[in-house]
C-alpha positions as CSV (number, residue, x, y, z in Angstrom):
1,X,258.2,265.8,32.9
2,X,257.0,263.8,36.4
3,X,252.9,265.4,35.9
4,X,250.0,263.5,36.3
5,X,248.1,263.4,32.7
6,X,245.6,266.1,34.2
7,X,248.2,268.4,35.4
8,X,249.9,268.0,31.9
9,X,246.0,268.8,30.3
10,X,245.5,271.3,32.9
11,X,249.1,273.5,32.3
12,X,248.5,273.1,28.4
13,X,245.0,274.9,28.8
14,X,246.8,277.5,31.2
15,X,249.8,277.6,28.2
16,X,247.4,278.4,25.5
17,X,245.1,280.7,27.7
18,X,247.9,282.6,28.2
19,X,248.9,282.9,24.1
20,X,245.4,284.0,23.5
21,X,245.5,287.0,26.1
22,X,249.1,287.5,25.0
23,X,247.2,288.6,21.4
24,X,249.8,287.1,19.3
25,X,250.4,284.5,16.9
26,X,252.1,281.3,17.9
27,X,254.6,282.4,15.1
28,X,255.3,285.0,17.0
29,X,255.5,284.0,20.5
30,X,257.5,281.2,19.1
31,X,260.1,283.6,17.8
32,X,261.9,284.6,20.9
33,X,262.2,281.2,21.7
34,X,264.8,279.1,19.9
35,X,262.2,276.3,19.7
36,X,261.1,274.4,15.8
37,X,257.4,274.6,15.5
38,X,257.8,270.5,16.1
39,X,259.3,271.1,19.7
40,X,256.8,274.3,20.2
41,X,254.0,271.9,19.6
42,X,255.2,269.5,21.9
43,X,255.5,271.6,24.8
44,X,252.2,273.7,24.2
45,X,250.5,270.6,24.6
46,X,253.1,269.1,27.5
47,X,253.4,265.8,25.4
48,X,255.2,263.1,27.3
49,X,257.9,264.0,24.3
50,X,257.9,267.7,25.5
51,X,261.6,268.5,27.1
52,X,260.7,270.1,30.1
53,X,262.9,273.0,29.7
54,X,261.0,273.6,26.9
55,X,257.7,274.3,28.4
56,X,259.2,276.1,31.2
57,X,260.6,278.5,28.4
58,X,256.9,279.2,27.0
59,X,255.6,279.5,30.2
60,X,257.8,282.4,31.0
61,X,258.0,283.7,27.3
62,X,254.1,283.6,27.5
63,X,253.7,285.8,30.7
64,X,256.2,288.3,28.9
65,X,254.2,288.6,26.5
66,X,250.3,289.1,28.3
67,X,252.4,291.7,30.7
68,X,253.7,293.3,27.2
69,X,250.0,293.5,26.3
70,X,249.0,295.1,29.3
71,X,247.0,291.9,30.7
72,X,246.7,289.8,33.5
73,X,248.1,286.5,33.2
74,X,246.2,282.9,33.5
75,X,247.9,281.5,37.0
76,X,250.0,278.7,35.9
77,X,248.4,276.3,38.6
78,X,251.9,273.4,38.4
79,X,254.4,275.2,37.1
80,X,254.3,277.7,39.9
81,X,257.5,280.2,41.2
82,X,257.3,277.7,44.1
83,X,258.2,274.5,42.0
84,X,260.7,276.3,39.9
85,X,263.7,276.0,42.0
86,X,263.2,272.4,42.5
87,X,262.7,272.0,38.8
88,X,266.1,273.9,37.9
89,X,267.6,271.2,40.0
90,X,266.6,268.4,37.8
91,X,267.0,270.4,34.1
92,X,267.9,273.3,33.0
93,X,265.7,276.7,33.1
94,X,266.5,279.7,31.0
């Protein structure tokens, strides 16, 4: 992905705040996504090896999940509606 090493820090804490309201296990989450725990890893943590398709996917599998559990989300801050179109351009998005 084309982030800044804080915006990749700063989307991974909004990635696991999320799984924590979502009340779930990463197991779980992980299971509606057709992801290996290596490239779940990856993309929680928005490695420079994370596809960003990948992260994408948890981001919107995450907020699934915390509305499921009747919470509010954690703003995503980068990966915003707003940047999503341009993104879908350059990879694909599920």
């Amino acid at each position: 992905m084309s982030l800044t090493p804080e915006q990749r820090h700063r989307t991974a804490a909004e990635l696991h705040a999320n799984l924590a309201l979502a009340g779930v296990t990463e197991a779980r989450a992980r299971a509606g996504t057709d992801l290996d725990e290596h490239e779940w890893r990856e993309a929680m943590h928005v490695s420079s090896r994370a596809r960003p398709e990948d992260v994408w996917l948890i981001r919107d599998r995450l907020l699934v999940l915390v509305h499921a559990a009747g919470r509010q989300a954690v703003p995503f801050t980068v990966l915003t509606e707003d940047v999503r179109a341009a993104a879908s351009v350059r990879f694909p998005l599920h």
